[in-house]
C-alpha positions in Angstrom: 105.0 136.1 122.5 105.6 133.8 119.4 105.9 130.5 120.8 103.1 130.1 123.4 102.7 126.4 124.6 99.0 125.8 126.0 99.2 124.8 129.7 98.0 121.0 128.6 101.2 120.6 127.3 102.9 121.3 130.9 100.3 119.1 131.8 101.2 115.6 129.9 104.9 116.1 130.2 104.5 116.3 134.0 101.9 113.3 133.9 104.6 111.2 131.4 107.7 112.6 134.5 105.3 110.2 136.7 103.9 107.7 134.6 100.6 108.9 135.0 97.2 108.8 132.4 94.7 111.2 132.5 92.4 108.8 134.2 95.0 108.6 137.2 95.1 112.4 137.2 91.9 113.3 137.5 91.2 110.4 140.0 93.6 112.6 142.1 92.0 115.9 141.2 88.6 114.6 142.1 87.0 115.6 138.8 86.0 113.7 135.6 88.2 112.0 133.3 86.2 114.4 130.6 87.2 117.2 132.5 90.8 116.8 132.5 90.5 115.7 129.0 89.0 119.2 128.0 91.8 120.9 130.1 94.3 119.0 128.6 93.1 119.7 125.3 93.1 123.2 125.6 89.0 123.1 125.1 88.1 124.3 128.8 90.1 126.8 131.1 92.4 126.3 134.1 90.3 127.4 136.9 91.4 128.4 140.6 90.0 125.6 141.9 91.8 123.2 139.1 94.7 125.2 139.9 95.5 124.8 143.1 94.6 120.5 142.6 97.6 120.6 139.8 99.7 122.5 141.8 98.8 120.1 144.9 99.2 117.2 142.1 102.7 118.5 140.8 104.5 120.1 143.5 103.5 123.7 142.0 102.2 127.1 142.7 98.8 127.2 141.7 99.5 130.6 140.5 102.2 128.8 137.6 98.8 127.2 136.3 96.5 130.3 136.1 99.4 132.1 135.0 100.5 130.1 132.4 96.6 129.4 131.2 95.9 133.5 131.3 98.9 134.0 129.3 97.5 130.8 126.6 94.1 132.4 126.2 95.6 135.7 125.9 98.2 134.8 123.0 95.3 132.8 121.5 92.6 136.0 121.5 95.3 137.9 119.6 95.8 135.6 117.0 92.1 135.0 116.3 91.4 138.7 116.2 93.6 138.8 113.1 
């Protein structure tokens, strides 16, 4: 796994697809503009609960967002380790 994008990535393209901010987004989340922030940033996990709100938000599989966060954090213990 060389190129490993962290899920915030996914995360602003999908918001720019819609013309959304972070402020809109986590308005439709239900959590704190901070919160989203942190996610987006890469500073603070993708929970279930978060999940299943992005996958609600952008017409995905909450599993696509754990997934792809698991498989972030993975690629990013690796690299720290060495």
């Amino acid at each position: 796994m060389n190129d490993v994008v962290a899920p915030g990535e996914y995360i602003k393209e999908e918001m720019a697809a819609r013309g959304w901010s972070q402020a809109d987004l986590a308005e439709i989340l239900g959590r704190p503009l901070s919160s989203v922030s942190r996610i987006i940033t890469g500073k603070h996990r993708i929970t279930p609960y978060t999940a299943q709100g992005l996958a609600a938000a952008f017409g995905t599989s909450a599993m696509y967002w754990l997934s792809l966060d698991n498989a972030y954090r993975l690629w990013k213990a690796r690299n720290e380790r060495r």
